[in-house]
C-alpha positions as MATLAB code, in Angstrom:
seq = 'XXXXXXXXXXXXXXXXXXXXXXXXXXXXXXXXXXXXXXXXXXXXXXXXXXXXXXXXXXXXXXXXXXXXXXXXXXXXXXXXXXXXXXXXXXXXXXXXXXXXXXXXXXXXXXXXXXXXXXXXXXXXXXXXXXXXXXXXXXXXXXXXXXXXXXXX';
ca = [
       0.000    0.000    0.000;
       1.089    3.424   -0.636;
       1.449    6.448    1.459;
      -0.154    9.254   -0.086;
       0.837   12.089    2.732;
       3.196   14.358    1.481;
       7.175   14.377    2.479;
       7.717   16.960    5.394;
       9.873   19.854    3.411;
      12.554   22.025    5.338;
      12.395   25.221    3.645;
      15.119   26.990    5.121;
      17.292   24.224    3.861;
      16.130   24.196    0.529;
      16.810   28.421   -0.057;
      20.112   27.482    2.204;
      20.988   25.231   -0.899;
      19.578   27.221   -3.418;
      21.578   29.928   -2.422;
      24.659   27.681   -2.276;
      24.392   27.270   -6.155;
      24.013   30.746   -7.005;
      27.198   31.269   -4.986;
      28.868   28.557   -7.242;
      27.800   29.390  -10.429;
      29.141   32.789   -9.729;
      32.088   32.118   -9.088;
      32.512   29.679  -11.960;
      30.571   32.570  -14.757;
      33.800   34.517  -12.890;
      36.323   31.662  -13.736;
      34.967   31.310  -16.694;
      34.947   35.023  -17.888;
      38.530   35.196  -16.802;
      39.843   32.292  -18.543;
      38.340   33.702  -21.788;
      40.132   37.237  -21.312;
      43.274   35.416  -21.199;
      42.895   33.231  -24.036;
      42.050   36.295  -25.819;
      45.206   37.845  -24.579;
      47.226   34.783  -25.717;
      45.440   34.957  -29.288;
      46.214   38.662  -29.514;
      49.580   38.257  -28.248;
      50.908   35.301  -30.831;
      48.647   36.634  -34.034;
      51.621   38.116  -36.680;
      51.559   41.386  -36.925;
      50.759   43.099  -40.779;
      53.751   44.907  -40.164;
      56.273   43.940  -42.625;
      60.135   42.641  -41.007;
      62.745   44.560  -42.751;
      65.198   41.955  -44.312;
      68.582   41.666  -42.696;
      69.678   41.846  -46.393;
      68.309   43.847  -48.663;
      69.165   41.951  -51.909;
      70.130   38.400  -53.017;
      73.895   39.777  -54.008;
      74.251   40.883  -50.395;
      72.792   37.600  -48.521;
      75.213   35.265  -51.214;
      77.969   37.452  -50.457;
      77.147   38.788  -46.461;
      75.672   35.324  -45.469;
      76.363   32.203  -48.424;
      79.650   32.604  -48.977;
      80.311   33.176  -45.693;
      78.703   30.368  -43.657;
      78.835   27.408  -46.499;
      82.429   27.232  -47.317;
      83.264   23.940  -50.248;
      86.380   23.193  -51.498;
      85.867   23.967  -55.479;
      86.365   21.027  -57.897;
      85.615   17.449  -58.308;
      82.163   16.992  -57.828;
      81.522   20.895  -56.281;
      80.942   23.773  -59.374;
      81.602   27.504  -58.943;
      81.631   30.101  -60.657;
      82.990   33.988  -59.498;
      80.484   35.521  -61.355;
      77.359   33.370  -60.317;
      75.471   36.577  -61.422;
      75.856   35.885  -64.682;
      73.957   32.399  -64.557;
      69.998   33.140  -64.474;
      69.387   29.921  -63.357;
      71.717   30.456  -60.228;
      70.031   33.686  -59.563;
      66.742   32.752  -59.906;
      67.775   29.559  -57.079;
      69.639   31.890  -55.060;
      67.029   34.591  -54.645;
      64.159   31.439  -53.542;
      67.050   30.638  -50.941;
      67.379   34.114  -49.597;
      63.902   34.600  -49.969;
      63.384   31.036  -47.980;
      66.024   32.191  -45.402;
      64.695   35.716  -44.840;
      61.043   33.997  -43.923;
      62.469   31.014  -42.058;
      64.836   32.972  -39.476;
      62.376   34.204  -38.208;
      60.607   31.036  -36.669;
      62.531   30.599  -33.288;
      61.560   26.716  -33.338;
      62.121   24.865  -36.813;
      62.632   27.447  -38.962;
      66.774   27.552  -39.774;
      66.148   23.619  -39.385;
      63.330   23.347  -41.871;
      65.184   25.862  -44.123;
      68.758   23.775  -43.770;
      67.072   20.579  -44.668;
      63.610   21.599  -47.368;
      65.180   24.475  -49.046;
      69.316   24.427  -49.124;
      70.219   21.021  -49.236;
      68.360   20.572  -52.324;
      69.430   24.106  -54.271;
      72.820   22.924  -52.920;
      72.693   20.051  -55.204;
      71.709   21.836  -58.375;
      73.623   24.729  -58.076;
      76.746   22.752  -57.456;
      76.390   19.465  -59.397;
      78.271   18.765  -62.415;
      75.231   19.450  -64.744;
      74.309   22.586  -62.735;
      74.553   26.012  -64.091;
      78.502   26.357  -63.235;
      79.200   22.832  -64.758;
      81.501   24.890  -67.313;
      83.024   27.392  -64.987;
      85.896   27.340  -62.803;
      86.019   29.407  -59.756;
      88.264   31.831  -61.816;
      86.931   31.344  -65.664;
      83.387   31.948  -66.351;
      81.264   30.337  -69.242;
      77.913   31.165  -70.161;
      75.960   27.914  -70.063;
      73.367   27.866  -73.345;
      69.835   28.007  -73.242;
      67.970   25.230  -73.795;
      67.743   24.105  -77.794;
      70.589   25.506  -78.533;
];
């Protein structure tokens, strides 16, 4: 059989609890509100900038010679091509100025970036530009000779 009288209801301890939860979900609408400020501030803080970074060289002659040249030293001959006047070689220009180009970006990245730039990007212009059918395969380090287009 059921009982059908109704179940004896503190009030005080209901608005006690009821007032509990407000207190809670206050405090977590304040949690809440704070941890979205900061991931704003985190956003803001790591979105790039449309300001343009001023290259630390302002052409490709200045990065082969200021930075190339420099920092990747080969001993000429054998299998490694050079020529003095690597100018003169379009195709050499044209690879040089993606490396510099490459390089200028890359630096920038504190993490991967001279890493990803060392291994995607050099090693492989490394190996055209200075392979024996690359555009210096005719020079010498002191004798230049225009390579011929294509067809010709």
């Amino acid at each position: 059989m059921t009982d059908d009288r109704p179940i004896p209801i503190d009030l005080s301890l209901l608005i006690q609890r009821i007032d509990e939860l407000e207190a809670q979900l206050t405090r977590a609408l304040a949690d809440l509100d704070e941890l979205a400020a900061d991931a704003a501030h985190t956003t803001e803080s790591h979105r790039p900038t449309n300001a343009l970074v001023e290259p630390v060289y302002g052409t490709v002659t200045a990065w082969v010679d200021g930075y190339f040249r420099r920092i990747f030293t080969r001993s000429i001959g054998g299998e490694i091509r050079w020529c003095g006047q690597w100018e003169a070689h379009p195709e050499a220009v044209t690879r040089f100025e993606a490396l510099w180009r490459s390089w200028e970006a890359l630096r920038l990245d504190p993490n991967l970036g001279i890493a990803t730039w060392l291994t995607s990007y050099l090693d492989p212009q490394l190996a055209a530009l200075f392979s024996r059918l690359g555009p210096f395969a005719q020079c010498t380090h002191e004798r230049h000779t225009p390579c011929g287009n294509l067809g010709q």
